[in-house]
C-alpha positions in Angstrom: 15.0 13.1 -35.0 13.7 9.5 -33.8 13.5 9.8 -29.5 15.4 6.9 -29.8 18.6 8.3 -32.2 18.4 11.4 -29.5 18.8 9.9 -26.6 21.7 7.6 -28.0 24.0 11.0 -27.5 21.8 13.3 -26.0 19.9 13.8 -22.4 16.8 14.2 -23.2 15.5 17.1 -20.4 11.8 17.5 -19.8 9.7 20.2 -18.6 8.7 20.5 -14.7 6.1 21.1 -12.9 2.3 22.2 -14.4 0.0 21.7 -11.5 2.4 23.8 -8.6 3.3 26.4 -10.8 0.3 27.2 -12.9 -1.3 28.1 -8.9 2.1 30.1 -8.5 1.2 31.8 -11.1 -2.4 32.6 -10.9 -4.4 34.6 -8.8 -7.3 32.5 -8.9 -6.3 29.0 -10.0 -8.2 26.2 -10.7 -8.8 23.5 -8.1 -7.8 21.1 -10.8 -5.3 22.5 -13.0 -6.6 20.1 -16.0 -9.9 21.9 -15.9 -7.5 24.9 -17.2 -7.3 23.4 -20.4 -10.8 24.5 -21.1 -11.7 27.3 -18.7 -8.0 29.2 -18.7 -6.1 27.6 -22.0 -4.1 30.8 -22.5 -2.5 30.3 -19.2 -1.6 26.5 -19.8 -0.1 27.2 -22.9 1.7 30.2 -21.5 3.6 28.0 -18.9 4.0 25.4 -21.9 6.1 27.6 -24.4 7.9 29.1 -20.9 9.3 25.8 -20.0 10.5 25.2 -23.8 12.1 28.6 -24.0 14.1 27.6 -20.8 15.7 24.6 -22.5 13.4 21.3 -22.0 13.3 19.2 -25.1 10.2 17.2 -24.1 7.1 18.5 -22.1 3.9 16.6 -20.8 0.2 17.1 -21.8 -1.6 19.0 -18.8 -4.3 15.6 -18.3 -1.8 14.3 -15.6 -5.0 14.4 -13.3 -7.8 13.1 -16.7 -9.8 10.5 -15.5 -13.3 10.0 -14.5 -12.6 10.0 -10.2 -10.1 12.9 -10.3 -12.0 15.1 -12.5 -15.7 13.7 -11.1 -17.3 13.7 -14.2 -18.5 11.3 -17.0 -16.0 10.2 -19.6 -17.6 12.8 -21.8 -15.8 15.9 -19.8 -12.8 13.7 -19.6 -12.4 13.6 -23.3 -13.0 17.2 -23.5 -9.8 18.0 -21.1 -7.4 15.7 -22.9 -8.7 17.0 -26.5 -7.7 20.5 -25.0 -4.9 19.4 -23.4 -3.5 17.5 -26.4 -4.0 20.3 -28.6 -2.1 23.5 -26.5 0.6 20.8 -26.1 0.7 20.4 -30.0 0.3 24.1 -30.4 3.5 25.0 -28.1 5.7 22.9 -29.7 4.8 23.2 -33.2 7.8 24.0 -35.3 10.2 23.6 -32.0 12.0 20.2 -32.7 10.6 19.3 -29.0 9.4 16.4 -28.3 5.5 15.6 -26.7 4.4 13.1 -24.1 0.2 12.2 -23.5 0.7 12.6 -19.6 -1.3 9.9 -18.0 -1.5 9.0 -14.1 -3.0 7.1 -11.5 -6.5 6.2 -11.8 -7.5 6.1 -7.9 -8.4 2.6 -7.0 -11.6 1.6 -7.3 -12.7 -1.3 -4.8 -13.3 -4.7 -6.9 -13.1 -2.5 -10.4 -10.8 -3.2 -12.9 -9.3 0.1 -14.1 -7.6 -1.3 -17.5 -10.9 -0.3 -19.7 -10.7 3.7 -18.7 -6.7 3.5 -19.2 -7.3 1.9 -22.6 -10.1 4.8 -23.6 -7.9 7.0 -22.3 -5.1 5.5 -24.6 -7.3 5.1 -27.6 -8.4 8.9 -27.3 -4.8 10.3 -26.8 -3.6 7.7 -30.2 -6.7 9.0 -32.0 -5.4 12.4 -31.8 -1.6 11.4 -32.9 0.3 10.8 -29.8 3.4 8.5 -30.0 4.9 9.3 -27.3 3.4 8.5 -23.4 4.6 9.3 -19.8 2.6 7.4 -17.2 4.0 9.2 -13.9 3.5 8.8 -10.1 2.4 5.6 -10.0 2.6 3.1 -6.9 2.4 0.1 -8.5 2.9 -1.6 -11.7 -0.9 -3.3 -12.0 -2.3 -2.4 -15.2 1.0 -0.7 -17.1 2.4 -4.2 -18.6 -0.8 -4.4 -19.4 -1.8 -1.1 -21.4 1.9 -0.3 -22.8 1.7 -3.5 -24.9 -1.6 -2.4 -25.9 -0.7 0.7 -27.1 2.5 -0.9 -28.3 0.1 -2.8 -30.6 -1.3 -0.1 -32.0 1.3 1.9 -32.1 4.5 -0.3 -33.1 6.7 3.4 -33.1 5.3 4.6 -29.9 7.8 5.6 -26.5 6.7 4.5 -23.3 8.1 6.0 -20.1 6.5 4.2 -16.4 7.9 6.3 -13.4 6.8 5.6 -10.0 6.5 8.2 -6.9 8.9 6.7 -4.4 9.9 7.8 -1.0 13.8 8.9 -0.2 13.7 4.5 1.0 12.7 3.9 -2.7 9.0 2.8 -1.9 5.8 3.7 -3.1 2.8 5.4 -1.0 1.6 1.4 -1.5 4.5 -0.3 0.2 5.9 -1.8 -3.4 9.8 -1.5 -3.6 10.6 0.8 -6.5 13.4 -1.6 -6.7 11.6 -4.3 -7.6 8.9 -2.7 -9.7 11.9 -1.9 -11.8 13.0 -5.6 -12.2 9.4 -7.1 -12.7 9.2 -4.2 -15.6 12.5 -4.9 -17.2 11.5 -7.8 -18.7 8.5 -5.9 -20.6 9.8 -5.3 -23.9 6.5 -2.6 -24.7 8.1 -0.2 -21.8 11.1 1.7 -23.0 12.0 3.6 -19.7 11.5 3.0 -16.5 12.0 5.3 -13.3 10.9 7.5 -10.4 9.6 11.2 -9.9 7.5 12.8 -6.9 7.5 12.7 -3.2 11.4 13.0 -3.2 13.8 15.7 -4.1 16.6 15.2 -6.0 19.4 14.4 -3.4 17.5 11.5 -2.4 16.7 10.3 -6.2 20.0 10.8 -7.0 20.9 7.8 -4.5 18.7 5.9 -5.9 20.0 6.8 -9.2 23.5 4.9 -8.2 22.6 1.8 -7.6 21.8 1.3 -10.8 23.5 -0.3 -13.3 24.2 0.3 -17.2 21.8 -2.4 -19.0 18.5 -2.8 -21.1 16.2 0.0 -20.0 16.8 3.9 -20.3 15.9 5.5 -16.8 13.5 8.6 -16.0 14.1 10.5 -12.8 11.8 13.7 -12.6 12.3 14.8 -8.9 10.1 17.1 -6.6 12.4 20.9 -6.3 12.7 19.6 -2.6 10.2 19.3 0.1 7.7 21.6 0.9 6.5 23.8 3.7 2.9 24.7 4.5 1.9 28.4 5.0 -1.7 29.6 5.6 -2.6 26.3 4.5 -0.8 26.6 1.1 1.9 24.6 -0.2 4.9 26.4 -0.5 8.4 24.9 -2.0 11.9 26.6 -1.6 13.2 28.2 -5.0 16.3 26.2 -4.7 17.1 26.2 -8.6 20.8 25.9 -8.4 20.8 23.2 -6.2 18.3 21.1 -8.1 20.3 21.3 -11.5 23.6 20.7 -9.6 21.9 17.2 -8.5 20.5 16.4 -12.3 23.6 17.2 -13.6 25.1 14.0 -11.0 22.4 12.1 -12.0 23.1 12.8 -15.6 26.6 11.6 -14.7 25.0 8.6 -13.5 24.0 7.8 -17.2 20.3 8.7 -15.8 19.4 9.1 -19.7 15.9 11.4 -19.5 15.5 14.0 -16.8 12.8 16.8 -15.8 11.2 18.1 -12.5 7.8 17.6 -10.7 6.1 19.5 -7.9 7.4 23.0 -7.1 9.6 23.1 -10.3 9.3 25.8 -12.6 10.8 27.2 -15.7 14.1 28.2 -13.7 14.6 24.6 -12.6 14.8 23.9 -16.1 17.2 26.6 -17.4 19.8 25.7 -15.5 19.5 22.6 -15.4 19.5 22.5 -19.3 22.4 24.6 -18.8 24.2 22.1 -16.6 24.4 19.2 -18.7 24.4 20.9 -21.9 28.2 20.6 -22.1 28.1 16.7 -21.1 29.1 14.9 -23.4 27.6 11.3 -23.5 29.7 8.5 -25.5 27.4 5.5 -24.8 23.8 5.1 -25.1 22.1 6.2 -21.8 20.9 3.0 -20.7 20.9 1.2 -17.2 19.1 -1.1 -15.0 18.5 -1.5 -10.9 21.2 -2.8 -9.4 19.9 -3.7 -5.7 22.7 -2.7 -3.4 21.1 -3.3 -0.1 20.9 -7.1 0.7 18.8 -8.8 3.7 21.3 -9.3 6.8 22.2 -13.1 6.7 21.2 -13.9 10.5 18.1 -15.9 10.2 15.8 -17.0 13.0 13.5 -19.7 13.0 9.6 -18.9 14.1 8.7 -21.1 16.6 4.7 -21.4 15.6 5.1 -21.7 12.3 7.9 -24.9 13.0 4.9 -26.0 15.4 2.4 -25.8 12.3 4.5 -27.1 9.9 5.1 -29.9 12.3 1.4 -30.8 11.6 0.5 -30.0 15.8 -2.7 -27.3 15.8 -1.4 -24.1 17.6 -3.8 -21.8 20.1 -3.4 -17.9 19.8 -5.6 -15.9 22.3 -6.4 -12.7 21.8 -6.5 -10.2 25.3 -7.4 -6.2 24.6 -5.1 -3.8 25.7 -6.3 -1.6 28.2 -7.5 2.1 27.8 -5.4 3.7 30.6 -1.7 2.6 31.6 -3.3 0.1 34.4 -1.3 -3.2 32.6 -1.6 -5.4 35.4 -4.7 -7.2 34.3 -2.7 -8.1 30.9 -0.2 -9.7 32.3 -1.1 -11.5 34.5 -3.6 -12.6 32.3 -1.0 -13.3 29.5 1.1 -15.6 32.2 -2.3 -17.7 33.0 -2.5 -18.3 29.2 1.2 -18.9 29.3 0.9 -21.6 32.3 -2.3 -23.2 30.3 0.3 -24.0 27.0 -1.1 -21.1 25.3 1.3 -20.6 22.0 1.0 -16.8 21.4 -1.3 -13.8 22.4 -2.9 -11.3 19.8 -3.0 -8.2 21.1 -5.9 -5.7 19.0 -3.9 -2.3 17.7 -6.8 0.3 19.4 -10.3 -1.9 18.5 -13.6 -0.3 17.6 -11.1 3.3 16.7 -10.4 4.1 20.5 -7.2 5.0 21.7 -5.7 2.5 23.9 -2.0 0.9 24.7 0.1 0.2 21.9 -0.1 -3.0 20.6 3.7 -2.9 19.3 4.9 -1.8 22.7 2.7 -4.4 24.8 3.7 -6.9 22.5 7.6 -6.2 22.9 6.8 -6.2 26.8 5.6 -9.2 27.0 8.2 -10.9 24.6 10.7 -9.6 27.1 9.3 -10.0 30.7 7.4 -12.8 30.0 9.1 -14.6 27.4 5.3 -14.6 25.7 5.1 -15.1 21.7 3.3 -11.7 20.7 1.4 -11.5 17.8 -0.2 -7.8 17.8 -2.5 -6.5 15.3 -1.2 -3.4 13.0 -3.9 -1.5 11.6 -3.7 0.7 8.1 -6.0 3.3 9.9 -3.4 5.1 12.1 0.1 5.4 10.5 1.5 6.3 7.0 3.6 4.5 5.7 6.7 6.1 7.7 5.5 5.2 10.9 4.7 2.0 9.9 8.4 1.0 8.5 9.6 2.3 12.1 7.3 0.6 14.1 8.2 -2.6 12.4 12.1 -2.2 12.5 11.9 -1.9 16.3 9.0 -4.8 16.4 12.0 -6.8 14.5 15.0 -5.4 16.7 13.3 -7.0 19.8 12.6 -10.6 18.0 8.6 -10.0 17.7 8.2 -11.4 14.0 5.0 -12.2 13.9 2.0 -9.4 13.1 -1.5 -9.5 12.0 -2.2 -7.1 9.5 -5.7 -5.4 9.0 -7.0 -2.3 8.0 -8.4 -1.3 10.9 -12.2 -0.6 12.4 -13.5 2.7 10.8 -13.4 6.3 13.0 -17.3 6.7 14.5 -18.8 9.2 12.0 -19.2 11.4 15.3 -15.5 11.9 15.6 -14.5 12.4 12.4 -14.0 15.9 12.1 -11.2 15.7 15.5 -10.0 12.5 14.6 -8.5 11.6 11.3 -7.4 8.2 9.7 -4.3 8.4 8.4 -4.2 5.2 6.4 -2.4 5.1 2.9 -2.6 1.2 2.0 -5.4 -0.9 3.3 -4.0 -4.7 4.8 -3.3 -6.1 1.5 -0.7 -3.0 0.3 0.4 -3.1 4.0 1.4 -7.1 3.3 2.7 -6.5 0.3 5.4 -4.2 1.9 5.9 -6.2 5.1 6.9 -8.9 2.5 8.9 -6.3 0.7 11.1 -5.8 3.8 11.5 -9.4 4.7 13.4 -9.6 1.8 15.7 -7.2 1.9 15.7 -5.9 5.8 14.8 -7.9 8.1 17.1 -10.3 9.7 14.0 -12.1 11.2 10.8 -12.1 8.4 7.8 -11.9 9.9 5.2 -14.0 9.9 2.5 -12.2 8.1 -1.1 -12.7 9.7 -4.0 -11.3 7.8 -8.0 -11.7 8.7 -10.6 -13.8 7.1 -14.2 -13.1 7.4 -16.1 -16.3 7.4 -19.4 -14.5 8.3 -19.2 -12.3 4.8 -22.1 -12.1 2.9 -20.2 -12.9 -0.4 -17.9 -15.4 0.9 -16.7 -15.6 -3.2 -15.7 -11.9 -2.8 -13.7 -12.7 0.7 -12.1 -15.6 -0.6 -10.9 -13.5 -3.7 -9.5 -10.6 -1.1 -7.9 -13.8 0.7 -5.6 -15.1 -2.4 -4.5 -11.5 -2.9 -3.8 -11.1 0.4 -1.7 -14.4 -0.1 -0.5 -13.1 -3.4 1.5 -10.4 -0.8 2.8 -12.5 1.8 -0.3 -13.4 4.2 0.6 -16.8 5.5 -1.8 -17.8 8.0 -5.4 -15.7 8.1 -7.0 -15.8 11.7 -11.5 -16.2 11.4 -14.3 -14.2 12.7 -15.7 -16.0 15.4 -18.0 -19.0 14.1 -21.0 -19.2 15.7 -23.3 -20.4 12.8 -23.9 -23.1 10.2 -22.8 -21.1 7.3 -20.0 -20.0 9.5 -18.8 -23.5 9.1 -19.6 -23.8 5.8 -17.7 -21.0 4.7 -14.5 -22.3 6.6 -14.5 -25.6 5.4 -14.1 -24.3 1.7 -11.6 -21.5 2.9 -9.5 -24.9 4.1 -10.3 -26.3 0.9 -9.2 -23.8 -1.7 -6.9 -21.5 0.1 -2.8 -22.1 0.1 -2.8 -20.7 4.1 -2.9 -21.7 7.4 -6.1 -21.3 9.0 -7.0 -20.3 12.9 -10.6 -20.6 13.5 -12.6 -18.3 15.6 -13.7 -18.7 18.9 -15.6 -15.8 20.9 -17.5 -17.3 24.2 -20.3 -15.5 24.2 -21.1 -14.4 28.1 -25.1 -13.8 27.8 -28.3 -13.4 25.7 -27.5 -8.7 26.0 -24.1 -10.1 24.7 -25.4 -11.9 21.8 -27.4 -9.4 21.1 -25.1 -6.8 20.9 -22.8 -8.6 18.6 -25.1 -9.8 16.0 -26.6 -6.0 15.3 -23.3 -3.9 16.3 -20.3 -5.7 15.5 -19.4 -6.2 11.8 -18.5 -9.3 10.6 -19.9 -11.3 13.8 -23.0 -13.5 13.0 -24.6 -15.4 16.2 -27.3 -18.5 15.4 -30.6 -18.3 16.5 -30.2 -22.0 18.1 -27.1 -19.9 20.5 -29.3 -16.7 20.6 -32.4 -19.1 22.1 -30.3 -20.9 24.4 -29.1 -17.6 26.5 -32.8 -15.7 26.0 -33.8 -17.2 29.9 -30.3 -18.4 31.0 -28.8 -17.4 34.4 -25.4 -16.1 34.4 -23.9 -19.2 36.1 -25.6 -20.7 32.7 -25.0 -18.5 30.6 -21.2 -19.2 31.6 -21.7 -22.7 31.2 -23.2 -22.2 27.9 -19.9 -20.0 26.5 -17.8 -23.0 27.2 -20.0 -25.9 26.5 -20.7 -24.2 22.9 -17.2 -22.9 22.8 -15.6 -26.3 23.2 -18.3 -28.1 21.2 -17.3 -25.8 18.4 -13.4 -26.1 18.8 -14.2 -29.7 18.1 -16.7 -29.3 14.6 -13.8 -27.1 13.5 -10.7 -28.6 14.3 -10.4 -31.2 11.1 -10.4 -27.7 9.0 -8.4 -25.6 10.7 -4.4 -25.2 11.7 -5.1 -23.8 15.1 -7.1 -22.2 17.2 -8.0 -18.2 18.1 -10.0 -17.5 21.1 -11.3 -14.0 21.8 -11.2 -13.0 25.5 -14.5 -11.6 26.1 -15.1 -8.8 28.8 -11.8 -10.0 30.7 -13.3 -13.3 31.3 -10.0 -15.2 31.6 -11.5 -18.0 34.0 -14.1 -19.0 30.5 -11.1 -18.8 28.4 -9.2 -20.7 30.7 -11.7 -23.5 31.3 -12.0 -24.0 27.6 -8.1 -24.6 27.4 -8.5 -27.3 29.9 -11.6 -28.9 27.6 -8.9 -28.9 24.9 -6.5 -30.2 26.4 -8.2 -33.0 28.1 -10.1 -34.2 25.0 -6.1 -34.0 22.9 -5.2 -36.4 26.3 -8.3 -38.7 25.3 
């Protein structure tokens, strides 16, 4: 019967898990279960004609993990494992009436690569060897699936494409997308047929998910996790809560959820009684639905007071101050009430620079909002929270009226401490924008202001200005420089005013002597120093040398200022009083 007819009447049940259950089963499993395809194809095909004999009436090809970065190998090993694959699926089903998917996921992302070329070989390989029907699983954002489904669509006019994305019980992906909104933006594409979630959550929290949708358009896929796991001896363990996981499918079936299955820890049990729960539902109208977003954004809206002052055409001065390493705050403050007495408009405050611990950003930024009635803008790194503690960190940011943050990814751990101290970043700053954005639509009473970081010193300016618009592209609304201490510098800013829809505060960092200069043009990344600066400390005093950092400091607020929204200078060493006597330069030359 046409997948199509079928699912008109019928809930089409899929197999569950290959990956966690083929290392249940064996006593020396494969790393990557794909590789079994070759090296232990009995086994694969075992599990395959288990799960069919428990009821599904769809399982996936065993190439969830075939591509080029998981498997590390050419293309030529790749094709091996999918030909494999594709053929013990074939075999297992043969003569069964059940129904096969090419099982495609996530190619890792590849810095400035696009990824559509090895998704269309691996498209053209799994059509070449008869597949019509495709599941393309745990993904965390749509980019590239419009894409290849109406490509394979185009080769295949019969084909049956199901997208599902691995959200968490929120409904968000590991890349801060809204699996909300994916839906929408996919709805549209007529070459997807079903759109819908599996991994990371177990059924009770899909099954939420599952009701705030809405009959229309689009059949769904929910393929849940058996639950959430525990770690024993360094091995993944999940709970064999069968019963429990088909009494939630069957809901979800309720739900008009119109194709169901399992991922991680499922196995052929999950199936069974599942297949044996919803066996006696009866299903009068075509399984077919849409999201239906519930939740809405609170209507109390509050007005950012820099971004009024920008918009009002007036140029805005942030200054950065680095919070300390022990709980001594005193410096800080006071320092942040000088600014504060010298028209300062906000303080940046760096989330743990160069990888060492220090003070909260968040937490000195909400002090100062409160004692000091300071605008705040601190710095959120990607390097130090998962997505989880992210999301909280923000909602309490947002509860006490900080709303503006500068996202970046964050200075890399020292080699040296690596193996004691480990990044826990899931999204570098343009993901991490994306799903600041994300909430400000649907969360936040107050958006935020969303600050991201331009490096005018890059070597390939092209390839920063590119990062810039997708930055933009996510919500980034104003990008704060590296300091700009040189010609090119300049040069480069100038064309990031041109051609970028963003404010822009340019970079100032007093430098405080000729060791200092030094130090920053061969040990900090992404700061470039002229040799016309670098000569001009080599022999200067340090009553000079002071005299230099705001003579040049100043001179260069002024080559900058017809190409820039603002200003951001960089405390240096604690020297407040050079900060400070630049202020009073700017201020007297706007009183002139």
């Amino acid at each position: 019967m046409n997948i199509r007819e079928y699912l008109k009447t019928n809930t089409l049940i899929f197999d569950g898990a290959m990956g966690t259950y083929y290392a249940q089963l064996e006593k020396k499993p494969l790393v990557k279960c794909e590789m079994a395809n070759i090296h232990d194809e009995e086994a694969i095909l075992r599990i395959h004609h288990e799960y069919i004999r428990a009821g599904c009436m769809a399982i996936k090809t065993n190439t969830f993990g075939a591509n080029v970065t998981c498997l590390d190998c050419p293309f030529e090993g790749v094709e091996e494992v999918i030909r494999k694959g594709y053929e013990l699926a074939r075999r297992a089903v043969a003569g069964s009436g059940v129904y096969l998917f090419a099982d495609i996921g996530p190619i890792p992302f590849r810095d400035n690569e696009n990824l559509f070329a090895e998704y269309q070989k691996i498209a053209d390989l799994f059509l070449d060897l008869g597949a019509v029907n495709f599941l393309f699983e745990t993904f965390s954002s749509a980019e590239y699936l419009a894409q290849i489904a109406a490509y394979i669509k185009e080769k295949s006019p019969q084909a049956f494409i199901i997208t599902e994305f691995a959200v968490s019980p929120d409904g968000y992906t590991r890349q801060g997308n809204s699996g909300f909104q994916i839906f929408e933006e996919l709805s549209g594409e007529n070459s997807i047929d079903a759109i819908g979630f599996n991994c990371i959550s177990g059924p009770y929290h899909l099954l939420q998910l599952a009701k705030k949708l809405e009959a229309k358009d689009k059949f769904v896929s929910i393929m849940p996790n058996a639950g959430y796991p525990t770690v024993i001896d360094n091995r993944t363990f999940f709970e064999n809560n069968a019963g429990y996981f088909a009494d939630q499918m069957l809901e979800m079936a309720k739900e008009g959820i119109a194709i169901l299955g399992g991922c991680c820890g499922t196995a052929p049990e999950f199936i069974r009684k599942t297949a044996a729960k919803i066996k006696s539902l009866s299903l009068p109208e075509p399984a077919v639905k849409r999201i239906k977003i519930t939740e809405g954004k609170p209507a109390a809206q509050a007005e950012n007071p820099l971004m009024e002052k920008i918009r009002q055409g007036e140029k805005i001065i942030a200054v950065e101050l680095d919070p300390p390493a022990n709980t001594d705050i005193d410096f800080l403050m006071r320092s942040a009430q000088k600014l504060q007495e010298n028209k300062v408009d906000a303080i940046t405050i760096a989330d743990c620079p160069i990888a060492r611990a220090r003070v909260d950003s968040s937490l000195l930024a909400c002090k100062l909002k409160k004692e000091l009635g300071v605008t705040p803008i601190p710095h959120m790194t990607c390097r130090d929270r998962n997505i989880n503690a992210t999301k909280a960190l923000l909602l309490g940011l947002n509860i006490e009226g900080v709303n503006n943050v500068l996202v970046v990814t964050g200075d890399p751990i020292p080699s040296a401490q690596r193996d004691e101290v480990k990044a826990r970043s899931n999204f570098n700053s343009a993901i991490l924008a994306n799903y600041i954005r994300t909430l400000n639509e649907n969360t936040f009473a107050r958006p935020f202001t969303i600050y991201g970081a331009l490096n005018v010193n890059a070597r390939n300016f092209e390839a920063q200005l590119k990062h810039a618009r997708k930055k933009i592209e996510n919500g980034v609304s104003v990008f704060l420089t590296q300091p700009i201490l040189t010609k090119k510098a300049l040069e480069n800013l100038q064309e990031a005013s041109r051609v970028l829809p963003a404010k822009i505060l340019g970079g100032i960092l007093p430098i405080v002597s000729y060791k200092n200069a030094c130090f920053m043009n061969n040990e900090i990344s992404g700061i470039d120093v002229s040799p016309e600066i670098m000569d001009l400390y080599e022999n200067a005093s340090k009553e000079q040398a002071r005299n230099l950092a705001v003579d040049i400091s100043t001179r260069m607020v002024r080559e900058i200022s017809a190409y820039v929204d603002g200003y951001y200078l960089i405390t240096p060493f604690q020297r407040l009083d050079i900060v400070t006597d630049i202020l009073e330069n700017m201020l007297q030359s706007q009183a002139g």
